[in-house]
mmCIF file as gemmi writes it, N, C-alpha and C atoms, coordinates in Angstrom:
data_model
loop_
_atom_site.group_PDB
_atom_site.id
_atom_site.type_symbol
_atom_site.label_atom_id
_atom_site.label_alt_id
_atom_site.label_comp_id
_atom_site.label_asym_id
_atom_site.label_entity_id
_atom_site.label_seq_id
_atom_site.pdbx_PDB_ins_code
_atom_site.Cartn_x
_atom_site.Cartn_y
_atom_site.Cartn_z
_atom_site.occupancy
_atom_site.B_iso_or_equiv
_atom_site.pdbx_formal_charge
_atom_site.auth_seq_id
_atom_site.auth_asym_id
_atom_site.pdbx_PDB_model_num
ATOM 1 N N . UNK Axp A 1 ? -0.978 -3.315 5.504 1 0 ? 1 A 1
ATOM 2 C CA . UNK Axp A 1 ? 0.124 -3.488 4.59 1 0 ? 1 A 1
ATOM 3 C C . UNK Axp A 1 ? 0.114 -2.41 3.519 1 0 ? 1 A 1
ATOM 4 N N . UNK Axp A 2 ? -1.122 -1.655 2.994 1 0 ? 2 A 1
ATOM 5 C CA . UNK Axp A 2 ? -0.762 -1.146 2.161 1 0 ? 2 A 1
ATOM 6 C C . UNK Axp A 2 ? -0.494 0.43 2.582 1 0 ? 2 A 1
ATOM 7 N N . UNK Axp A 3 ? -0.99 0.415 3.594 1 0 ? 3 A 1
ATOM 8 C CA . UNK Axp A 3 ? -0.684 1.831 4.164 1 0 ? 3 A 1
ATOM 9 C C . UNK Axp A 3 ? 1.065 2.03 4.607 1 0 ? 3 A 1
ATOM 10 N N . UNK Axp A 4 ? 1.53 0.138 4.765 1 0 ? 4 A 1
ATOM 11 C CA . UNK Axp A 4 ? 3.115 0.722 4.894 1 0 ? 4 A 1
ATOM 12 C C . UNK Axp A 4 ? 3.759 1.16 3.491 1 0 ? 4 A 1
ATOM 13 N N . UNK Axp A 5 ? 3.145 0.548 2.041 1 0 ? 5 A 1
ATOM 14 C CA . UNK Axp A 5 ? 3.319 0.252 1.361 1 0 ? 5 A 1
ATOM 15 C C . UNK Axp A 5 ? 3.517 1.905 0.959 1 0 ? 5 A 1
ATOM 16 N N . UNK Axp A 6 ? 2.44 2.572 0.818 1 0 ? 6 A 1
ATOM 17 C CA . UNK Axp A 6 ? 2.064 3.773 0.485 1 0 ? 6 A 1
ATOM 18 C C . UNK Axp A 6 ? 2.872 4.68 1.322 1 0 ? 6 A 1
ATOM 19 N N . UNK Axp A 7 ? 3.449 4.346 2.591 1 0 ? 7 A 1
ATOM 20 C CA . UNK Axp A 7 ? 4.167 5.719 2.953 1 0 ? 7 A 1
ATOM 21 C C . UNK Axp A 7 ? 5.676 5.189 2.993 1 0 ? 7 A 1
ATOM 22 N N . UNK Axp A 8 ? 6.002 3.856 2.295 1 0 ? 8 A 1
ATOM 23 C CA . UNK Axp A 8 ? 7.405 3.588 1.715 1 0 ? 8 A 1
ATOM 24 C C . UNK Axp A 8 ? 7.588 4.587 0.305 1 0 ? 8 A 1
ATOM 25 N N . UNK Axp A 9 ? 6.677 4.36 -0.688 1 0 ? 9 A 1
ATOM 26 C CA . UNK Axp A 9 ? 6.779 5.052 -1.889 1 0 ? 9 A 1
ATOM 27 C C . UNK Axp A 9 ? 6.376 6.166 -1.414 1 0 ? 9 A 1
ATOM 28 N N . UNK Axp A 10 ? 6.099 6.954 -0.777 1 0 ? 10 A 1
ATOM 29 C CA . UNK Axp A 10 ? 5.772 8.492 -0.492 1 0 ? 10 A 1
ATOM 30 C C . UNK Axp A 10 ? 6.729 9.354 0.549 1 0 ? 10 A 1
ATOM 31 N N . UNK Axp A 11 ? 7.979 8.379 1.404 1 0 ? 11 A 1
ATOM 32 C CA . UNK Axp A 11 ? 8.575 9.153 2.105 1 0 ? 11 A 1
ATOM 33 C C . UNK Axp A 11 ? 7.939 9.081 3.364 1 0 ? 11 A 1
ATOM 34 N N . UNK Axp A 12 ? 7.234 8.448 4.039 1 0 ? 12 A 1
ATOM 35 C CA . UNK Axp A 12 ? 6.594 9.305 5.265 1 0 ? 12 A 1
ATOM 36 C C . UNK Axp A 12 ? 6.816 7.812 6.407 1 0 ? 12 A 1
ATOM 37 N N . UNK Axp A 13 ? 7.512 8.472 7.232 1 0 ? 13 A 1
ATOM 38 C CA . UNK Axp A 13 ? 7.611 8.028 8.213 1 0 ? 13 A 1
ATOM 39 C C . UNK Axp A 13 ? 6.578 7.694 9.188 1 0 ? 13 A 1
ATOM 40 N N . UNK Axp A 14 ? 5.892 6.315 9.016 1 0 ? 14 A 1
ATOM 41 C CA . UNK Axp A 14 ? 4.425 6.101 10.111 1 0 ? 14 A 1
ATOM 42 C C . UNK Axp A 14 ? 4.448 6.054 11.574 1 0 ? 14 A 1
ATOM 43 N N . UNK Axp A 15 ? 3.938 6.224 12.947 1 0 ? 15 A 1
ATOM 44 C CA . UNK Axp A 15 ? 4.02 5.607 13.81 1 0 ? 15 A 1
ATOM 45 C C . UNK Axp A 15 ? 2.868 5.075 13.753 1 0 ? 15 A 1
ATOM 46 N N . UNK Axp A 16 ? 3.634 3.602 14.178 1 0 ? 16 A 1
ATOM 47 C CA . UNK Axp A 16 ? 2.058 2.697 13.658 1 0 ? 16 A 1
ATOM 48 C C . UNK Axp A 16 ? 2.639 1.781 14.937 1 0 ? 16 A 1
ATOM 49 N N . UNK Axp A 17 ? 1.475 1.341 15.932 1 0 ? 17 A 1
ATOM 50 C CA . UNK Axp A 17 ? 1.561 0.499 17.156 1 0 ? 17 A 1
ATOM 51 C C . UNK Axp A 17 ? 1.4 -1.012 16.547 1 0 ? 17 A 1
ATOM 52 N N . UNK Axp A 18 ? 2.347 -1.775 16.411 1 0 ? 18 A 1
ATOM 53 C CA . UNK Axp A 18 ? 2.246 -2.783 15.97 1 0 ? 18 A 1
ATOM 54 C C . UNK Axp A 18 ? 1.953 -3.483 16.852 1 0 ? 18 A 1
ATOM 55 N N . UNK Axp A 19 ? 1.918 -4.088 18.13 1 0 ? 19 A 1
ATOM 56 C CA . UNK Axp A 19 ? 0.804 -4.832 18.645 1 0 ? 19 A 1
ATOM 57 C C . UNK Axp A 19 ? -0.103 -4.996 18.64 1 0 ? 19 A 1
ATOM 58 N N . UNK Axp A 20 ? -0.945 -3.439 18.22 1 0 ? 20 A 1
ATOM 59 C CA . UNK Axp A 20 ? -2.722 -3.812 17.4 1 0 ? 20 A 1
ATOM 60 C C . UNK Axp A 20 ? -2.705 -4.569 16.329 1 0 ? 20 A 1
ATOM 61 N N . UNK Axp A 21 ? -1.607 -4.534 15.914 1 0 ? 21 A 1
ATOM 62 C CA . UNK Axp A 21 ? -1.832 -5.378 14.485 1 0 ? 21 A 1
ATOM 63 C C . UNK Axp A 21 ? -1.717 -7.074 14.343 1 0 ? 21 A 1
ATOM 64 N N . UNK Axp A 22 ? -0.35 -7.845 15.342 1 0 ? 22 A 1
ATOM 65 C CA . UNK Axp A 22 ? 0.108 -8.588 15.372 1 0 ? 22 A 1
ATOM 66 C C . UNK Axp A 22 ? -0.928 -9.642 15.855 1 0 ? 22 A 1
ATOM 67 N N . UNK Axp A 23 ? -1.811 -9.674 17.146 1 0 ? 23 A 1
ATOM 68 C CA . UNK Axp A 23 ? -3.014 -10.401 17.201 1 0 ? 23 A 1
ATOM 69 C C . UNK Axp A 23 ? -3.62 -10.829 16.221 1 0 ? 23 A 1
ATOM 70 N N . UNK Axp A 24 ? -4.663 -9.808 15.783 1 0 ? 24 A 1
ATOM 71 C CA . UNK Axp A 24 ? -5.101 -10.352 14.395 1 0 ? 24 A 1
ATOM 72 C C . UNK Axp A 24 ? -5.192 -11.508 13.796 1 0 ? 24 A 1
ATOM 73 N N . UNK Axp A 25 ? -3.741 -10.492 12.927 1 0 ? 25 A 1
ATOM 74 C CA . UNK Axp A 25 ? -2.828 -11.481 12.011 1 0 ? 25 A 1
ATOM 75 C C . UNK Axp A 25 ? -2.268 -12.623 12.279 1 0 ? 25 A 1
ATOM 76 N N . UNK Axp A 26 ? -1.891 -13.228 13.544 1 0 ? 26 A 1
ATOM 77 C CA . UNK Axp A 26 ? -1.685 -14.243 14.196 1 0 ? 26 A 1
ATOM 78 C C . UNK Axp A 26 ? -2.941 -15.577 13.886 1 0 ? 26 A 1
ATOM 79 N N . UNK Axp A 27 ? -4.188 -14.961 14.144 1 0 ? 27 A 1
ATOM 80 C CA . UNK Axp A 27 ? -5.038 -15.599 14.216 1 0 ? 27 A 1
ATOM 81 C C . UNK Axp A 27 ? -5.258 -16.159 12.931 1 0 ? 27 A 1
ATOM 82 N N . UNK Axp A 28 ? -5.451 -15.095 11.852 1 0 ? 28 A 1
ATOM 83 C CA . UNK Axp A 28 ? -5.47 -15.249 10.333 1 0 ? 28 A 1
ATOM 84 C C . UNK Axp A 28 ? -5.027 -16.015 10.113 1 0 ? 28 A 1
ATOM 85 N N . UNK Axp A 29 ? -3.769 -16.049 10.337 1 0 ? 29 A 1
ATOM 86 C CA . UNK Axp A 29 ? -2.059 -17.219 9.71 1 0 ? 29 A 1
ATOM 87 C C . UNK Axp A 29 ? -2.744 -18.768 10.568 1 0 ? 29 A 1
ATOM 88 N N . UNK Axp A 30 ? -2.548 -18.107 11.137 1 0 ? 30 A 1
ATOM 89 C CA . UNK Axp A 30 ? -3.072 -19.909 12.25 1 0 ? 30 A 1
ATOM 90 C C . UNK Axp A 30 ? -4.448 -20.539 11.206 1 0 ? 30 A 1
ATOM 91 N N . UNK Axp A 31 ? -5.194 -19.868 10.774 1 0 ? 31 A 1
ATOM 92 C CA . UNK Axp A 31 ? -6.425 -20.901 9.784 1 0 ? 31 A 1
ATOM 93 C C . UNK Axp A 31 ? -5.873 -20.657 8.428 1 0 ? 31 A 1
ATOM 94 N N . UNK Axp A 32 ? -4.98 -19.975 8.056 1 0 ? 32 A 1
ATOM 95 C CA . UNK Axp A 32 ? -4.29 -19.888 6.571 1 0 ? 32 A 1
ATOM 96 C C . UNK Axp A 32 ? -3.045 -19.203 6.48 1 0 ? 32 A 1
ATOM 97 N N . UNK Axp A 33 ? -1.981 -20.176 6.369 1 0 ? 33 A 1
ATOM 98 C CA . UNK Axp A 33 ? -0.606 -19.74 6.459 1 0 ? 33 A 1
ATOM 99 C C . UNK Axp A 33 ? -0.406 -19.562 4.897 1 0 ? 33 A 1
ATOM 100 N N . UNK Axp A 34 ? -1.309 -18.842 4.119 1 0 ? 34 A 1
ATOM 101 C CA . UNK Axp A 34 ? -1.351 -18.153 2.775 1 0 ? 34 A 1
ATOM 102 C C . UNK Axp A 34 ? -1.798 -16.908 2.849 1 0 ? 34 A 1
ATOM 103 N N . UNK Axp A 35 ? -2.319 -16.742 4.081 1 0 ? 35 A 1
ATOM 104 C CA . UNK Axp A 35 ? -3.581 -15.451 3.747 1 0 ? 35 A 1
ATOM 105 C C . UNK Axp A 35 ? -2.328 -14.177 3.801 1 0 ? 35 A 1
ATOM 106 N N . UNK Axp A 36 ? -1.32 -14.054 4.635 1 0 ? 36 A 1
ATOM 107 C CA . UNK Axp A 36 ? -0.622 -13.087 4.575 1 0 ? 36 A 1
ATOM 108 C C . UNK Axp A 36 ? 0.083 -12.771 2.962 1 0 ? 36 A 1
ATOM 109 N N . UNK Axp A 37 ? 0.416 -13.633 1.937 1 0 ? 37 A 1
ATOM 110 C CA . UNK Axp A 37 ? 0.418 -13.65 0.669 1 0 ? 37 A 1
ATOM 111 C C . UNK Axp A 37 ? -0.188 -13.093 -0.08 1 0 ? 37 A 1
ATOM 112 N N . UNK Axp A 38 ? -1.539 -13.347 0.117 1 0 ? 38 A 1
ATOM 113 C CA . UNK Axp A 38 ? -2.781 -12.829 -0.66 1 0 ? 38 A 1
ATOM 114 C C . UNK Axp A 38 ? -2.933 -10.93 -0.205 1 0 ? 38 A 1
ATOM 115 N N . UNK Axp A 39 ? -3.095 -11.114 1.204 1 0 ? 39 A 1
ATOM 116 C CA . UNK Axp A 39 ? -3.167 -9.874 1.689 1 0 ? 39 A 1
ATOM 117 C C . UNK Axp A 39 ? -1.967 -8.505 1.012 1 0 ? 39 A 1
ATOM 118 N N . UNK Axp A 40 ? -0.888 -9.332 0.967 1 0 ? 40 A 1
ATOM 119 C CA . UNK Axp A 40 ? -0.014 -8.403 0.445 1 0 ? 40 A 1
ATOM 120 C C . UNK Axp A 40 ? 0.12 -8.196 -0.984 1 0 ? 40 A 1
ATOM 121 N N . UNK Axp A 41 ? -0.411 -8.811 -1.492 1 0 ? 41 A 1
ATOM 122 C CA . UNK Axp A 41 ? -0.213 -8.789 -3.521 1 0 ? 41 A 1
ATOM 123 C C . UNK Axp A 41 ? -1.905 -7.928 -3.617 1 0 ? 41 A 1
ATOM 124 N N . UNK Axp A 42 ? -3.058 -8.082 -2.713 1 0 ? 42 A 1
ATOM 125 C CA . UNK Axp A 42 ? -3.893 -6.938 -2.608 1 0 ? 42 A 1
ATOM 126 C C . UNK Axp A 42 ? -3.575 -5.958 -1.991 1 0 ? 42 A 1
ATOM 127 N N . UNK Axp A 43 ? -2.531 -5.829 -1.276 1 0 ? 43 A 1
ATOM 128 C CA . UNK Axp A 43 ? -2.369 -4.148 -0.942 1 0 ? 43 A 1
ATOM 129 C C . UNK Axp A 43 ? -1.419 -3.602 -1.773 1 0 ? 43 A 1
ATOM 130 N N . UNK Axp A 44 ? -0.548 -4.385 -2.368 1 0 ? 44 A 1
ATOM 131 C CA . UNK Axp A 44 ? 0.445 -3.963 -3.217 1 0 ? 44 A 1
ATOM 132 C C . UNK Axp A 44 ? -0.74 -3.125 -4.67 1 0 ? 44 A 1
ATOM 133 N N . UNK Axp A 45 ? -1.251 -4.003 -5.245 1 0 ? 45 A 1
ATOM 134 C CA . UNK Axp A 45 ? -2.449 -3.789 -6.376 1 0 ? 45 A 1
ATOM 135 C C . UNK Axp A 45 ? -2.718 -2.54 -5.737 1 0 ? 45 A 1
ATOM 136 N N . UNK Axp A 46 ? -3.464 -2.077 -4.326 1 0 ? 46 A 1
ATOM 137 C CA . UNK Axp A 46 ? -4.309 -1.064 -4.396 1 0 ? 46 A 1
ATOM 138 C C . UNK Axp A 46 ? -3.341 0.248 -4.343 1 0 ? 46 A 1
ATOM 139 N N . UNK Axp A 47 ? -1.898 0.045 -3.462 1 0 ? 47 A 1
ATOM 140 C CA . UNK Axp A 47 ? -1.423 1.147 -3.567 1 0 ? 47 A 1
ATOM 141 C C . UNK Axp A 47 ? -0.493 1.591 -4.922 1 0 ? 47 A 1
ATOM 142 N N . UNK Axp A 48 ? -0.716 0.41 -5.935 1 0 ? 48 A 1
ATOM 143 C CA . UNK Axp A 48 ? -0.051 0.978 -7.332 1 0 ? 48 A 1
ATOM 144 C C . UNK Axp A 48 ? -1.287 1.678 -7.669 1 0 ? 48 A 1
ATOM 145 N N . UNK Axp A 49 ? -2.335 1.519 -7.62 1 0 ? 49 A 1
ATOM 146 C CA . UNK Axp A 49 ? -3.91 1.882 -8.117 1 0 ? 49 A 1
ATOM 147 C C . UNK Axp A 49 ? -3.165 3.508 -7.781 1 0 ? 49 A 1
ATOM 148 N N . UNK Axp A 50 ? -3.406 3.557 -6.433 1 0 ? 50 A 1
ATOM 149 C CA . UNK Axp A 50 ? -3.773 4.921 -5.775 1 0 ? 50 A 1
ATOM 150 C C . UNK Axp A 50 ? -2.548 5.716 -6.07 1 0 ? 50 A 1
ATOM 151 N N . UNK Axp A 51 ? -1.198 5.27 -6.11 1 0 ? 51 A 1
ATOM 152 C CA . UNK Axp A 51 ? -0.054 6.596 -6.831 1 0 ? 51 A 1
ATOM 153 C C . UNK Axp A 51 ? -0.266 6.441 -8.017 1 0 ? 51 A 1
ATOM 154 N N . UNK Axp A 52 ? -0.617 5.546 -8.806 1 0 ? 52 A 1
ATOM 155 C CA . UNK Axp A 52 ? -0.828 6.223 -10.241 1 0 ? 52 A 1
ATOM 156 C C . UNK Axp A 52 ? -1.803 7.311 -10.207 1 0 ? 52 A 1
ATOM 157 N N . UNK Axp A 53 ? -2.691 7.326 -10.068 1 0 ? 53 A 1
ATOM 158 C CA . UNK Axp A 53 ? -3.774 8.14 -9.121 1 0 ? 53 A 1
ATOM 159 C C . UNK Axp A 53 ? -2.868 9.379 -8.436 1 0 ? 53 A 1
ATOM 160 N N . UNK Axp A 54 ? -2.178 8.837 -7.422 1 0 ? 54 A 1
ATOM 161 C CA . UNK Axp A 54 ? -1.467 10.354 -6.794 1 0 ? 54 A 1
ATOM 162 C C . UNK Axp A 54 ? -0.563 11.132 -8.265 1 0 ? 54 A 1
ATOM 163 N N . UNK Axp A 55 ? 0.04 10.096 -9.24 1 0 ? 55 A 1
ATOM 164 C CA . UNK Axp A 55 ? 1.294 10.765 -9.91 1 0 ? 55 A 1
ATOM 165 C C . UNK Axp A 55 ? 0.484 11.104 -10.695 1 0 ? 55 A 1
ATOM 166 N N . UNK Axp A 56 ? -0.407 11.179 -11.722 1 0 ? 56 A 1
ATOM 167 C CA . UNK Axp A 56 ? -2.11 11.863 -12.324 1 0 ? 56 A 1
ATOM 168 C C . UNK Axp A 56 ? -1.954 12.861 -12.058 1 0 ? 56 A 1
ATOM 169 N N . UNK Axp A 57 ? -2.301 13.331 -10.26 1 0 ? 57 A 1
ATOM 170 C CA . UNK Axp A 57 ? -3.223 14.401 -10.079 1 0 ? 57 A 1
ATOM 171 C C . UNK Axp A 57 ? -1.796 15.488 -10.246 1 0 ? 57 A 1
ATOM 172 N N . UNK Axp A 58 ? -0.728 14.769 -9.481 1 0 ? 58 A 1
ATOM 173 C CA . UNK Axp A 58 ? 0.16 15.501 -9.77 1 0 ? 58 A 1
ATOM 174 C C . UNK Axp A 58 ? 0.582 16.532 -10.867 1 0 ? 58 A 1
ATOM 175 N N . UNK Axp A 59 ? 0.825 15.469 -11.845 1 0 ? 59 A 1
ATOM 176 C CA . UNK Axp A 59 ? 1.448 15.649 -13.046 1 0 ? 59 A 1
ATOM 177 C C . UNK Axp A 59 ? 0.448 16.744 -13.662 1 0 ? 59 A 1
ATOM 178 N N . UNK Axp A 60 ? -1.272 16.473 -13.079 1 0 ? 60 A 1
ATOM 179 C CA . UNK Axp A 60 ? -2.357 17.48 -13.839 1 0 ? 60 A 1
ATOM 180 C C . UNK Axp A 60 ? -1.85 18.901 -13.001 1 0 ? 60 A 1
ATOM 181 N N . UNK Axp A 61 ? -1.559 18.723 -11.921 1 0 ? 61 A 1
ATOM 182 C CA . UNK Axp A 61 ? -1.458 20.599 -10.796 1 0 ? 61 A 1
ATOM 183 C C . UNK Axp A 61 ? -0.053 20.559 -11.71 1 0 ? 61 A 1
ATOM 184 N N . UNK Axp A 62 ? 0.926 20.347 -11.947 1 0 ? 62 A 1
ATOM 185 C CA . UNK Axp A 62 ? 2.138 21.077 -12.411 1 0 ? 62 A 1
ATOM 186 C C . UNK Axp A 62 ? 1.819 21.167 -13.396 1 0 ? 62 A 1
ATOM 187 N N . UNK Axp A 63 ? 1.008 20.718 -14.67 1 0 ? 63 A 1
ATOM 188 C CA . UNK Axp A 63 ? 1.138 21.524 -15.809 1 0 ? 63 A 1
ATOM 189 C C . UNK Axp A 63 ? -0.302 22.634 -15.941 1 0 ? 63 A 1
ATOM 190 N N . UNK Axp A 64 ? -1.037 22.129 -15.31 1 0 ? 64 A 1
ATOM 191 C CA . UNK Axp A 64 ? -1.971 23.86 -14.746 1 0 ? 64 A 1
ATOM 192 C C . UNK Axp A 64 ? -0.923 24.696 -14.006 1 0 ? 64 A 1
ATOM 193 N N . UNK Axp A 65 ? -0.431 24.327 -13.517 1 0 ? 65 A 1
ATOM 194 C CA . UNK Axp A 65 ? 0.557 25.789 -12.628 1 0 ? 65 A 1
ATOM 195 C C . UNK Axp A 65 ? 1.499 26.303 -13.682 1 0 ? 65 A 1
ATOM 196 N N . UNK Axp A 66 ? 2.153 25.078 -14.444 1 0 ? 66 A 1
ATOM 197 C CA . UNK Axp A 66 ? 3.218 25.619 -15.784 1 0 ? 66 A 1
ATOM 198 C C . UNK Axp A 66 ? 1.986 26.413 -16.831 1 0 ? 66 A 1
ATOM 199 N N . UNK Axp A 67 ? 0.607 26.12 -16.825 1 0 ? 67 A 1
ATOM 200 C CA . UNK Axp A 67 ? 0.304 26.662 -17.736 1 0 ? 67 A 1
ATOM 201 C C . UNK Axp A 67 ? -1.002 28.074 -17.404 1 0 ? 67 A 1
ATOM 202 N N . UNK Axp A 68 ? -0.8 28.517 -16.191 1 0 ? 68 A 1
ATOM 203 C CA . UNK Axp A 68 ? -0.909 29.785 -15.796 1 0 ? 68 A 1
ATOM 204 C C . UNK Axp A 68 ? 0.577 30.69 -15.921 1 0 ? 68 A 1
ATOM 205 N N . UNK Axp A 69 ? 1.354 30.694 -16.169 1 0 ? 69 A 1
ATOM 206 C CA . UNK Axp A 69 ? 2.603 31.358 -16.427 1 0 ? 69 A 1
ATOM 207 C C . UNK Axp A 69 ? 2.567 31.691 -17.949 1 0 ? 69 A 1
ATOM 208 N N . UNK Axp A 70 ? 1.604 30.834 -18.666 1 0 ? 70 A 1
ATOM 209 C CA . UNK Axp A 70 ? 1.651 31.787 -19.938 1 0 ? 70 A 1
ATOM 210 C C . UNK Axp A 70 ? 0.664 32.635 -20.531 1 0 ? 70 A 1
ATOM 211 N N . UNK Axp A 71 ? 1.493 33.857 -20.774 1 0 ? 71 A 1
ATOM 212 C CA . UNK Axp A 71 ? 0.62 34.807 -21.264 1 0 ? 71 A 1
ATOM 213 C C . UNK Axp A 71 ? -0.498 34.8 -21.895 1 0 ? 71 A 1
């Protein structure tokens, strides 16, 4: 989930075989028809973690690059 999560906010088109996934998760849901809930409010958490993190490093390379341009 959070890897869809992360290439929704980033643009990127995944191919991702969702039948590896759907087993699983089947099984999961069958002993806790919550766990898919939980699972997603922790991947949501980690991929706000990691673009704040990406928009950081960002924001640090464009103003090193804006600030090699001055004399």
């Amino acid at each position: 989930m959070g890897s869809a999560f992360l290439c929704a906010a980033l643009g990127i088109v995944p191919t991702v075989r969702h039948a590896d996934y759907i087993g699983p998760w089947l099984d999961v849901l069958h002993e806790d028809n919550r766990a898919i809930f939980r699972a997603a409010s922790m991947a949501s958490k980690a991929s706000d973690w990691l673009l704040a993190r990406h928009a950081a490093a960002h924001e640090a390379a464009e103003a090193a690059r804006l600030g090699s341009r001055d004399p």
